[in-house]
PDB file of the backbone (N, CA, C, O) and the ligand in Angstrom, with CONECT records:
HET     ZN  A 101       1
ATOM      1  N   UNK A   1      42.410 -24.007 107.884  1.00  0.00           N
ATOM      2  CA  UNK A   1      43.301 -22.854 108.072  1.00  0.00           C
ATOM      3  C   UNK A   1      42.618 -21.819 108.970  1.00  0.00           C
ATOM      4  O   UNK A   1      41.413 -21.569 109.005  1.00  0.00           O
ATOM      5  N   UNK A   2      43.849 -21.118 109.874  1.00  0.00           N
ATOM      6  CA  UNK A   2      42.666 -20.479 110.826  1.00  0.00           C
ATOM      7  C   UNK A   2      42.405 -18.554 110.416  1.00  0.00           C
ATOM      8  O   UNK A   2      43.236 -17.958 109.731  1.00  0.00           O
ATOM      9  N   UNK A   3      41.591 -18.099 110.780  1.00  0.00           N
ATOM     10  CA  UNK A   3      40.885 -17.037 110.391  1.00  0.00           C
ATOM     11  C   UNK A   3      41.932 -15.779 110.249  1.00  0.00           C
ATOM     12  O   UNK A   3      41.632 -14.836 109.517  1.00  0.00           O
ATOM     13  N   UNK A   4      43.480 -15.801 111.157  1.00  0.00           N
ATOM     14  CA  UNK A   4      43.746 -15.093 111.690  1.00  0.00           C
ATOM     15  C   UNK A   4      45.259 -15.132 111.028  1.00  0.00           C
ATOM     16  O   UNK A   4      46.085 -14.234 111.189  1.00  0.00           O
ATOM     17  N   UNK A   5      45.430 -16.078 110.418  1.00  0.00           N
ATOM     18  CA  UNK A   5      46.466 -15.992 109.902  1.00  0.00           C
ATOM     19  C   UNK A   5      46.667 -16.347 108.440  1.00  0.00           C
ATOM     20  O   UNK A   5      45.714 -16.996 108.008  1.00  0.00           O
ATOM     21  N   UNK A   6      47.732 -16.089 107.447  1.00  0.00           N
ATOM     22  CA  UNK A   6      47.748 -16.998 106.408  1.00  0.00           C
ATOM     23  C   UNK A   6      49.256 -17.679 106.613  1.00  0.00           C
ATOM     24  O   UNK A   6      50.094 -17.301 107.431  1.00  0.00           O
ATOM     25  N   UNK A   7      49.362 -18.546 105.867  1.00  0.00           N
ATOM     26  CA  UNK A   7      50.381 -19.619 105.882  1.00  0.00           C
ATOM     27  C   UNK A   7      50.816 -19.674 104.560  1.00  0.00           C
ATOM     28  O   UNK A   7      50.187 -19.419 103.533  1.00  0.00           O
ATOM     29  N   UNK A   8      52.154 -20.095 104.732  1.00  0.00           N
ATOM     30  CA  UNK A   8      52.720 -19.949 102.854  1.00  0.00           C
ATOM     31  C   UNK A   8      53.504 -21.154 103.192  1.00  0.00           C
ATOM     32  O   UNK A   8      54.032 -21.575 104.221  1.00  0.00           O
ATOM     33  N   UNK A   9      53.366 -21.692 101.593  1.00  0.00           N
ATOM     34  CA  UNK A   9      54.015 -23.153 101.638  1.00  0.00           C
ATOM     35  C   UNK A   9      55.215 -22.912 100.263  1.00  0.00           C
ATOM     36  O   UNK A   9      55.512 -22.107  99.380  1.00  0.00           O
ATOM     37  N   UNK A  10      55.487 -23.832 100.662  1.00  0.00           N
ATOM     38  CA  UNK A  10      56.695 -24.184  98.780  1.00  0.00           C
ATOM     39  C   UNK A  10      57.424 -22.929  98.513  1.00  0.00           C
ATOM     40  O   UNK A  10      57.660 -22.845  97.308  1.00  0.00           O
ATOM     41  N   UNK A  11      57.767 -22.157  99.029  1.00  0.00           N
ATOM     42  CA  UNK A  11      58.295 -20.585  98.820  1.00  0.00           C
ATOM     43  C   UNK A  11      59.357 -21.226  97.977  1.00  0.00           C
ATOM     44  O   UNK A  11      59.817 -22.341  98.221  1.00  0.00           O
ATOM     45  N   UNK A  12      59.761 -20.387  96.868  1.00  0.00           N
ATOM     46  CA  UNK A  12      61.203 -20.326  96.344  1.00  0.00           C
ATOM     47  C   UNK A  12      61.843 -19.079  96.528  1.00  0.00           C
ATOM     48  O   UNK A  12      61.248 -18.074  96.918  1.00  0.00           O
ATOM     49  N   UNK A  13      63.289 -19.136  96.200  1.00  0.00           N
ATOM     50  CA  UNK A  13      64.187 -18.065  97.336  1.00  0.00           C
ATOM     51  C   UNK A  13      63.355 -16.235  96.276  1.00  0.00           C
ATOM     52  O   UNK A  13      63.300 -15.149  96.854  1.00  0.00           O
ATOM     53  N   UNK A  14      62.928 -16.414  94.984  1.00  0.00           N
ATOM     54  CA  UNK A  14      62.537 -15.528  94.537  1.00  0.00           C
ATOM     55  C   UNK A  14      60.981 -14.998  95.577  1.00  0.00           C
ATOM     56  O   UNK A  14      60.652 -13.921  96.076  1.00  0.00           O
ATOM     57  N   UNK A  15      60.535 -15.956  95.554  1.00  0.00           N
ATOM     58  CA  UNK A  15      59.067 -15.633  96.739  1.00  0.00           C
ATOM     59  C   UNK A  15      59.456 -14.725  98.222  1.00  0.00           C
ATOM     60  O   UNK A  15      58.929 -13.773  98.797  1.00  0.00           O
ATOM     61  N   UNK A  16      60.531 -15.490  98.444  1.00  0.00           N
ATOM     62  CA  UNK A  16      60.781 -15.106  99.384  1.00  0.00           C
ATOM     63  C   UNK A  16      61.354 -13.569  99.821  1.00  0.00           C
ATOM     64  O   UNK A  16      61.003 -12.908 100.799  1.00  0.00           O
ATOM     65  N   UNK A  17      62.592 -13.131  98.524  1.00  0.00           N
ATOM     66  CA  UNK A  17      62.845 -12.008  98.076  1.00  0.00           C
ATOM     67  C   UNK A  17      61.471 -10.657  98.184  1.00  0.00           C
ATOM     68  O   UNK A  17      61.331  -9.581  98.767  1.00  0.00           O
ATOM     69  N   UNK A  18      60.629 -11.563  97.192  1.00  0.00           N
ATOM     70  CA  UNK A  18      59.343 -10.134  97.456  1.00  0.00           C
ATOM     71  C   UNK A  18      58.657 -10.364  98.606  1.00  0.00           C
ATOM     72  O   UNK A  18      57.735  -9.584  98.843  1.00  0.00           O
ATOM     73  N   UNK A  19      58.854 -11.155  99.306  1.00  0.00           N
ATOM     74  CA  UNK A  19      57.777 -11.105 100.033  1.00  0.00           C
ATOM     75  C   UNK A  19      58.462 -10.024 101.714  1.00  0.00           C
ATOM     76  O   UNK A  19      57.700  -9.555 102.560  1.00  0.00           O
ATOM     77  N   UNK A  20      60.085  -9.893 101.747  1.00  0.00           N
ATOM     78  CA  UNK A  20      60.417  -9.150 102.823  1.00  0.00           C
ATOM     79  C   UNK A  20      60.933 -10.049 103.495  1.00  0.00           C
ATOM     80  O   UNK A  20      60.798 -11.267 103.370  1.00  0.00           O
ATOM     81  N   UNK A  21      61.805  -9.210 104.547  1.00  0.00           N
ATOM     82  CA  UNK A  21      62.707 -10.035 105.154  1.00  0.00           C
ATOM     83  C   UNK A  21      61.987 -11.099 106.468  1.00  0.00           C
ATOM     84  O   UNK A  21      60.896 -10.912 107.007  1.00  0.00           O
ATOM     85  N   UNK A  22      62.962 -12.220 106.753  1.00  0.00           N
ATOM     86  CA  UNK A  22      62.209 -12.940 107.954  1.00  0.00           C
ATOM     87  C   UNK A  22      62.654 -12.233 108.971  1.00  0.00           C
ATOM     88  O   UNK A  22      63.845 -12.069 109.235  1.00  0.00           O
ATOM     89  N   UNK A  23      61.754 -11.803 109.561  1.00  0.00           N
ATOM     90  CA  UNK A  23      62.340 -11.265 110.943  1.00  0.00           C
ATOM     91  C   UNK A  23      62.835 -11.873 112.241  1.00  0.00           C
ATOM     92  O   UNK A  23      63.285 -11.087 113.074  1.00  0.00           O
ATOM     93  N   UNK A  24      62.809 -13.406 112.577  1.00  0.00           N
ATOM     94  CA  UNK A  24      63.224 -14.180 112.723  1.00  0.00           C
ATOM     95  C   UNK A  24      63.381 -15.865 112.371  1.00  0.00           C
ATOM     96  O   UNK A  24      63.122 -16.242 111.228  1.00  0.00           O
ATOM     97  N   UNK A  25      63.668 -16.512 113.059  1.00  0.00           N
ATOM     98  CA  UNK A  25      64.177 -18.002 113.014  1.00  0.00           C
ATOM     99  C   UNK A  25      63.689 -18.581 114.278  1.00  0.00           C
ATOM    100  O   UNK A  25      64.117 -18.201 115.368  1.00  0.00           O
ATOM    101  N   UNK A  26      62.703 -19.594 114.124  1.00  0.00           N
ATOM    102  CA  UNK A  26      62.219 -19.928 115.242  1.00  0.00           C
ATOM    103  C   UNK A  26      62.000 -21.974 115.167  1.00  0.00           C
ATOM    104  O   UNK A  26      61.562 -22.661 114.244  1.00  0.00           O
ATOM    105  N   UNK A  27      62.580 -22.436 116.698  1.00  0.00           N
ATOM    106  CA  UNK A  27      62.362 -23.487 117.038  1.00  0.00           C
ATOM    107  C   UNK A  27      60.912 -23.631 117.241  1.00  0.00           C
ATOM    108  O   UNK A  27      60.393 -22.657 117.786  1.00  0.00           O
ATOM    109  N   UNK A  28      60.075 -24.673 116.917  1.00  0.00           N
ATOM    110  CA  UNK A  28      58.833 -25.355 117.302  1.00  0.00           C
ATOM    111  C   UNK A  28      58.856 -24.815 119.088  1.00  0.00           C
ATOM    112  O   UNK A  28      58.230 -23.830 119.480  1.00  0.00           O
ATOM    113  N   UNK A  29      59.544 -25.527 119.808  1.00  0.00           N
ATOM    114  CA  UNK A  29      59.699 -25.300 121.141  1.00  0.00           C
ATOM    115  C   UNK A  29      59.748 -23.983 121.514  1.00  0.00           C
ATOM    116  O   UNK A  29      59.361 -23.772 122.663  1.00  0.00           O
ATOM    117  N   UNK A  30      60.152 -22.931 120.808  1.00  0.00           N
ATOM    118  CA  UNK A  30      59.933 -21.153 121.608  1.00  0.00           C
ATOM    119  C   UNK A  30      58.625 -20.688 121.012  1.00  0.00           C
ATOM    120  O   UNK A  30      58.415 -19.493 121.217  1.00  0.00           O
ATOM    121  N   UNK A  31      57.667 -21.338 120.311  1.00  0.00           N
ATOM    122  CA  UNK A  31      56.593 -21.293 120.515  1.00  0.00           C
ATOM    123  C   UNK A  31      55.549 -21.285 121.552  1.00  0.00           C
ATOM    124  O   UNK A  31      55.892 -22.029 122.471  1.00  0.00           O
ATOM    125  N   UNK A  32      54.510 -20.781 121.740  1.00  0.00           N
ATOM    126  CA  UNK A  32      53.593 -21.220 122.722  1.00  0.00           C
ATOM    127  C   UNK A  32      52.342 -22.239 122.174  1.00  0.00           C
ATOM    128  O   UNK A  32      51.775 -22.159 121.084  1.00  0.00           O
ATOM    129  N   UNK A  33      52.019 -23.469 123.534  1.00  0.00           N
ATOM    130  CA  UNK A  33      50.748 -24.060 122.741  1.00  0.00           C
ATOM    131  C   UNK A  33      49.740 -23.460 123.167  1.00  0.00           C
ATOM    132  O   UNK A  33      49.813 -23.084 124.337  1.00  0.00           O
ATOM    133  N   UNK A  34      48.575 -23.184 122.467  1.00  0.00           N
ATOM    134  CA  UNK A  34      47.136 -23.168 122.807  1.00  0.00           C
ATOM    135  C   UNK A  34      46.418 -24.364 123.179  1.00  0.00           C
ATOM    136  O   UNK A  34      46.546 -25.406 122.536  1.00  0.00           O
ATOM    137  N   UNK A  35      45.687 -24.264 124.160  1.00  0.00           N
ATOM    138  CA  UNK A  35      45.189 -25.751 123.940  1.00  0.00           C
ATOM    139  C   UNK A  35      43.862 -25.776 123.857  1.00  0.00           C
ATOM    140  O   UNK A  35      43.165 -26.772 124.049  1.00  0.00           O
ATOM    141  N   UNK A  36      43.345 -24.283 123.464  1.00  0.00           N
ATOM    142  CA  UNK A  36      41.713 -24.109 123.412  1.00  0.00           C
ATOM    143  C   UNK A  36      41.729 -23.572 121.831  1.00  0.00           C
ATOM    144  O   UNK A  36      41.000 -22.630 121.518  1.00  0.00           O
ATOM    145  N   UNK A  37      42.512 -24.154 120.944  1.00  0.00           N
ATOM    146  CA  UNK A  37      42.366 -24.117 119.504  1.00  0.00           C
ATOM    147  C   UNK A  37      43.511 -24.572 119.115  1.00  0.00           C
ATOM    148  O   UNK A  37      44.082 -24.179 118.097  1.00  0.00           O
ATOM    149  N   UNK A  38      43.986 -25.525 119.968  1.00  0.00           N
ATOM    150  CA  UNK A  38      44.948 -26.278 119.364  1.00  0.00           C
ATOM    151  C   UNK A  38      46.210 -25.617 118.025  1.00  0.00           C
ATOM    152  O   UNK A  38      46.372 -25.923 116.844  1.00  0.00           O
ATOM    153  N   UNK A  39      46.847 -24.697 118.864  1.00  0.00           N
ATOM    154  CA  UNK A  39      47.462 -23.862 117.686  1.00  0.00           C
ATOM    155  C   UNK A  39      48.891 -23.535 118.580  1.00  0.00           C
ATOM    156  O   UNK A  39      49.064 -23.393 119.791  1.00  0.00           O
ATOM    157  N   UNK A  40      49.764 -23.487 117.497  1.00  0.00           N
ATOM    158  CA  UNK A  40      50.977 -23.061 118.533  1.00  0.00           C
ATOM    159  C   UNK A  40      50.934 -21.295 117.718  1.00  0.00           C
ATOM    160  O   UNK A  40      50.473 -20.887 116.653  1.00  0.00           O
ATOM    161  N   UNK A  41      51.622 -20.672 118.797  1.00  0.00           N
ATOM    162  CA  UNK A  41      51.517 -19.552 118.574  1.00  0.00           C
ATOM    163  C   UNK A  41      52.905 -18.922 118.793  1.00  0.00           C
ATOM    164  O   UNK A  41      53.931 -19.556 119.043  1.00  0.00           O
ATOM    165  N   UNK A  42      52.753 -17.091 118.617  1.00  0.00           N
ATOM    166  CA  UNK A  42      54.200 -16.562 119.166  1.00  0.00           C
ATOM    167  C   UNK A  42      53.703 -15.137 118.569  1.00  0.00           C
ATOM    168  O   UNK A  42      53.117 -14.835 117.529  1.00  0.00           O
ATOM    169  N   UNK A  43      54.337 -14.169 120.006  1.00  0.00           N
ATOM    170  CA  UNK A  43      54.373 -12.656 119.697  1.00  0.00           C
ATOM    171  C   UNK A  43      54.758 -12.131 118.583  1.00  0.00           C
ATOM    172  O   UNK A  43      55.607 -12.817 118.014  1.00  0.00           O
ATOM    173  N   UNK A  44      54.495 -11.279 118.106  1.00  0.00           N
ATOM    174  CA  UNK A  44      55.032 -10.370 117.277  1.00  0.00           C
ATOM    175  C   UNK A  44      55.497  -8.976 117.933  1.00  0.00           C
ATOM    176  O   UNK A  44      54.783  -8.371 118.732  1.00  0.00           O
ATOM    177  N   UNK A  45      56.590  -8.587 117.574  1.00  0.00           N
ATOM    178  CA  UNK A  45      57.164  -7.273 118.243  1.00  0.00           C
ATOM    179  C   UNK A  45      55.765  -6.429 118.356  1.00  0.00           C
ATOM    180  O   UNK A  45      55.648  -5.616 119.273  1.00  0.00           O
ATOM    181  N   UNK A  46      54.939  -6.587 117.621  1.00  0.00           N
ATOM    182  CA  UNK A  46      54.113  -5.206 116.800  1.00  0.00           C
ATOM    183  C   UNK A  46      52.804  -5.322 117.897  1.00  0.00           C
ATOM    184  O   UNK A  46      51.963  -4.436 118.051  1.00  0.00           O
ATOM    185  N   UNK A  47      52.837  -6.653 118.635  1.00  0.00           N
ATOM    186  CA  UNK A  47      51.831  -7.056 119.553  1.00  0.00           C
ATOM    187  C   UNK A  47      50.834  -7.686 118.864  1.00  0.00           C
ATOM    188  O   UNK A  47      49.654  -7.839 119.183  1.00  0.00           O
ATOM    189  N   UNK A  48      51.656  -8.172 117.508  1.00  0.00           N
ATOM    190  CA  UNK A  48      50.522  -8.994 116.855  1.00  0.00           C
ATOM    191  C   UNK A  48      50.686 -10.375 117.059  1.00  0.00           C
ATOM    192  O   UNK A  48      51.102 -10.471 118.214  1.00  0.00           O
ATOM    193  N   UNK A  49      50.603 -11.310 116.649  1.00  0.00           N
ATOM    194  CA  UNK A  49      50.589 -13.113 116.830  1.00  0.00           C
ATOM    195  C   UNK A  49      51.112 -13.641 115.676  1.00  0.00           C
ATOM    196  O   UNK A  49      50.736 -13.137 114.618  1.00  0.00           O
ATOM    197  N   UNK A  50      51.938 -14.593 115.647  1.00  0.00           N
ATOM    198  CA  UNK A  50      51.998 -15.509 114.713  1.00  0.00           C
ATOM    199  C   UNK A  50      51.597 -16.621 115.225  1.00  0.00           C
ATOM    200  O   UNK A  50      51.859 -17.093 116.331  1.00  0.00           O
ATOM    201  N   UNK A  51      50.545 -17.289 113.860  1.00  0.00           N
ATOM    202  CA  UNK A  51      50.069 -18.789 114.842  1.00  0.00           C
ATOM    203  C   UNK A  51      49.718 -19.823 113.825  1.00  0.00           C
ATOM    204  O   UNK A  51      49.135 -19.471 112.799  1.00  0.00           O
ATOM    205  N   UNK A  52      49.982 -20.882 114.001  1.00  0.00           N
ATOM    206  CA  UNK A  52      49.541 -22.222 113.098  1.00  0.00           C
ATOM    207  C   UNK A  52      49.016 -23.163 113.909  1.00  0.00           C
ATOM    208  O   UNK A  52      49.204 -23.351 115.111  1.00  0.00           O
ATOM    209  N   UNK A  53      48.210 -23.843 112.985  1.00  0.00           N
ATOM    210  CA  UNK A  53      47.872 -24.935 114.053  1.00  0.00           C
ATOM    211  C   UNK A  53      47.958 -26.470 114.102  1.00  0.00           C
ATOM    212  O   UNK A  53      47.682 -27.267 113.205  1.00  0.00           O
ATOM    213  N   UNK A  54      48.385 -26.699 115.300  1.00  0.00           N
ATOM    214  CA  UNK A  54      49.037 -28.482 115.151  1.00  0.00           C
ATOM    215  C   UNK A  54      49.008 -29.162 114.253  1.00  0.00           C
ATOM    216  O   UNK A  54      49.959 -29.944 114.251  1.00  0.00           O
ATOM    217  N   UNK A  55      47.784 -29.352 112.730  1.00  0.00           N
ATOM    218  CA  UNK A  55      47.945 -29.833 111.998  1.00  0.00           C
ATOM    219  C   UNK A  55      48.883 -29.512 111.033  1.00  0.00           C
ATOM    220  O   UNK A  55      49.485 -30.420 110.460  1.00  0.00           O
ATOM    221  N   UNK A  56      49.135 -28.125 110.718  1.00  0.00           N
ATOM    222  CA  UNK A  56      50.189 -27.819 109.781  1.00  0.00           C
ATOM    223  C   UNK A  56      51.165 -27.636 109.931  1.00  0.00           C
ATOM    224  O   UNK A  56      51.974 -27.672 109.004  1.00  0.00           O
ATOM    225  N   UNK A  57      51.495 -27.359 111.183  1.00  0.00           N
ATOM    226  CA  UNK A  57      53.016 -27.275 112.109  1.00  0.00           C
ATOM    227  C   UNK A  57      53.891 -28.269 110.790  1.00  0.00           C
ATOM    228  O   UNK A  57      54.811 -27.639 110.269  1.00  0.00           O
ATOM    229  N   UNK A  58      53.721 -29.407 110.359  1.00  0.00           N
ATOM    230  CA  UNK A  58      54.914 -30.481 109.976  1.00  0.00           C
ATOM    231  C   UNK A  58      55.208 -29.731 108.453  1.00  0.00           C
ATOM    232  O   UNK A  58      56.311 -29.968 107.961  1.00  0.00           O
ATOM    233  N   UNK A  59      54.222 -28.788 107.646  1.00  0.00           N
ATOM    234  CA  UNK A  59      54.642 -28.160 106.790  1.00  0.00           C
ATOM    235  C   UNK A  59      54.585 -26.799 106.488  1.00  0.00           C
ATOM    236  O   UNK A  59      54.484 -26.215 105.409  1.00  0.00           O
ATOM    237  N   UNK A  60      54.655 -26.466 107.447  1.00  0.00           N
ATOM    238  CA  UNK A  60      54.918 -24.710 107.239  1.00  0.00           C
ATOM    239  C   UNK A  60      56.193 -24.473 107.697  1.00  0.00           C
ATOM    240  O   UNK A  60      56.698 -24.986 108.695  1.00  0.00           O
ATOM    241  N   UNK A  61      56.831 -23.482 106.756  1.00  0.00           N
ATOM    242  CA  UNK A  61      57.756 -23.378 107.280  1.00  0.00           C
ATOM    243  C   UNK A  61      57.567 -21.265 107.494  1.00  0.00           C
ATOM    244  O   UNK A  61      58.050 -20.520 108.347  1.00  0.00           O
ATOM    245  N   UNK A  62      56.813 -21.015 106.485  1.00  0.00           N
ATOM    246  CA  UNK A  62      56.877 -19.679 106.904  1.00  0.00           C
ATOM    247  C   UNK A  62      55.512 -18.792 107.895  1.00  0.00           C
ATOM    248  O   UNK A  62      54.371 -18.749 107.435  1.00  0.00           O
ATOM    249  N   UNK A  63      55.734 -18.383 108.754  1.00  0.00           N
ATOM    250  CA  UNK A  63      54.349 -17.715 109.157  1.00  0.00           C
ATOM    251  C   UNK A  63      53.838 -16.379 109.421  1.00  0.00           C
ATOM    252  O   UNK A  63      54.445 -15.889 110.373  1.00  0.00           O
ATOM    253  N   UNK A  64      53.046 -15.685 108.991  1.00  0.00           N
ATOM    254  CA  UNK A  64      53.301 -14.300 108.764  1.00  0.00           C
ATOM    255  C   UNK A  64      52.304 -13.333 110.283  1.00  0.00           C
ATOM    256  O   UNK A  64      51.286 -13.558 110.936  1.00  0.00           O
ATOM    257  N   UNK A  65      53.032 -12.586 110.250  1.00  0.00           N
ATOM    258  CA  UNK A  65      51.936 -12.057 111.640  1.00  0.00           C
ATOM    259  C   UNK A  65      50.528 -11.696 111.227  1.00  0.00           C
ATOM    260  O   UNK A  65      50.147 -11.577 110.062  1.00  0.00           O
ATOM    261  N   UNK A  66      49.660 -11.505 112.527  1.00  0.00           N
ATOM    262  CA  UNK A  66      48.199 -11.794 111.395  1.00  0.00           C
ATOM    263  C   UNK A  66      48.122  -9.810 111.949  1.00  0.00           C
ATOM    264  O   UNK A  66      47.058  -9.204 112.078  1.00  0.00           O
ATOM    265  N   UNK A  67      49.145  -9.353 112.117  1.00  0.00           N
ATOM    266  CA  UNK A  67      48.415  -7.903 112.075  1.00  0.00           C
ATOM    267  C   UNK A  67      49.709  -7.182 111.320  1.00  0.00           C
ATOM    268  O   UNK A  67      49.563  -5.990 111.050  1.00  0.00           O
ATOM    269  N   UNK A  68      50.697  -7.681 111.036  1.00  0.00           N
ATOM    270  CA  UNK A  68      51.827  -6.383 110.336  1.00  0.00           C
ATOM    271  C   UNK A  68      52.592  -7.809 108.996  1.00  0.00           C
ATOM    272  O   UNK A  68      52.430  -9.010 108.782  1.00  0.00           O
ATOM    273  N   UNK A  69      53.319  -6.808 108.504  1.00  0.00           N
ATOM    274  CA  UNK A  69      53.817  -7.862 107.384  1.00  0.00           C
ATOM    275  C   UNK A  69      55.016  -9.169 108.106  1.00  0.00           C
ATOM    276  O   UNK A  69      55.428 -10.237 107.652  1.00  0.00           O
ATOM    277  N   UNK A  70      55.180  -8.688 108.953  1.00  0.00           N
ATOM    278  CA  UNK A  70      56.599  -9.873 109.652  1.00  0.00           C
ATOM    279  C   UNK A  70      56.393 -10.993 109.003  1.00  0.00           C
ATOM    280  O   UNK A  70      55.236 -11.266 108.684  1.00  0.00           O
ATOM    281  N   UNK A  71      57.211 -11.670 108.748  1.00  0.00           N
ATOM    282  CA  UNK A  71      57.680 -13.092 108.412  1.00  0.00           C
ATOM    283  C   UNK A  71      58.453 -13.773 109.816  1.00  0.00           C
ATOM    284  O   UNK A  71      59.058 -13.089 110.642  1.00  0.00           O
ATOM    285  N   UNK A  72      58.312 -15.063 109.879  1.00  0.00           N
ATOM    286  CA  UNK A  72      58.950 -15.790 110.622  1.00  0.00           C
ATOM    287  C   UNK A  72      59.096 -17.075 110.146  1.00  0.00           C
ATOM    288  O   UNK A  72      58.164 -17.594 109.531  1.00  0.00           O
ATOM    289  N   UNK A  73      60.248 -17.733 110.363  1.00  0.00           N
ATOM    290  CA  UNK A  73      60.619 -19.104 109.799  1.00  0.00           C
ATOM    291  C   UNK A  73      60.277 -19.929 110.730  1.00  0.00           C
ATOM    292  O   UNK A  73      60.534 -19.570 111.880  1.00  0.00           O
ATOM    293  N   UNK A  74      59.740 -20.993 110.569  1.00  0.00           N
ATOM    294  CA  UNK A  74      59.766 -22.075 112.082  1.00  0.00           C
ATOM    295  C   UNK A  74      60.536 -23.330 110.997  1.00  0.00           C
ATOM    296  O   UNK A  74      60.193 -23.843 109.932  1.00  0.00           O
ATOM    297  N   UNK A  75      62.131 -23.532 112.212  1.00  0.00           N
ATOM    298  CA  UNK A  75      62.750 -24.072 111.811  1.00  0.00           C
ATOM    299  C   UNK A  75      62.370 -25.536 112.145  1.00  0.00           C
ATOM    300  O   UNK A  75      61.472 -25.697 112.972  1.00  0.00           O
ATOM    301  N   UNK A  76      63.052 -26.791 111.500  1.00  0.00           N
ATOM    302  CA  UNK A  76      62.213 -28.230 112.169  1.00  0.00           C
ATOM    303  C   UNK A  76      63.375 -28.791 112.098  1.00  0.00           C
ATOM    304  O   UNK A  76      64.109 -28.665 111.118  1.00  0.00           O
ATOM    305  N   UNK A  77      63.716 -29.588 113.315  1.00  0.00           N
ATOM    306  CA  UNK A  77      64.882 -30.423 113.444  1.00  0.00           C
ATOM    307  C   UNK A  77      65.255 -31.483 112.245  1.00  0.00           C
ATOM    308  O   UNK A  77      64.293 -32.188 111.940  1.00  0.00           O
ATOM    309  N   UNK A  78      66.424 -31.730 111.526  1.00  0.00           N
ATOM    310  CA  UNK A  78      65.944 -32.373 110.805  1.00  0.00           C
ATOM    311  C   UNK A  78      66.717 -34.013 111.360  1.00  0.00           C
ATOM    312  O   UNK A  78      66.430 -35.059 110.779  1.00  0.00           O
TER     313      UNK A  78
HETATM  314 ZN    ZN A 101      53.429  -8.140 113.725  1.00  0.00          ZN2+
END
């Protein structure tokens, strides 16, 4: 897991409730890749980052900015 972010797994809709609203809905693809830490990433309004990295991409679904509370969903085709 990388330094800069945390990652939340298994949320139920109560988790989700406290934890604040998603501030968006995001495709894998409007992501950006890194390819010098292998991480896909994405702005935060706040100029902070949301970022995971290639290995967990297949189960995260929520990712939080690593400098303000934002939530973001990364949606996965199903
Ligand atoms: Zn932010």
């Amino acid at each position: 897991m990388c330094q800069n972010c945390v990652l939340f797994y298994d949320f139920t809709e109560d988790d989700l409730r406290n934890m604040g609203p998603v501030d968006a809905q995001v495709y894998l693809e409007e992501m950006s890749w890194n390819e010098d830490d292998h991480s896909f990433s994405l702005s935060c309004r706040c100029g902070g980052k949301y970022s995971v990295s290639k290995d967990e991409i297949e189960e995260v679904t929520l990712i939080s900015c690593d400098t303000c509370s934002l939530i973001i969903e990364l949606l996965h085709y199903s």
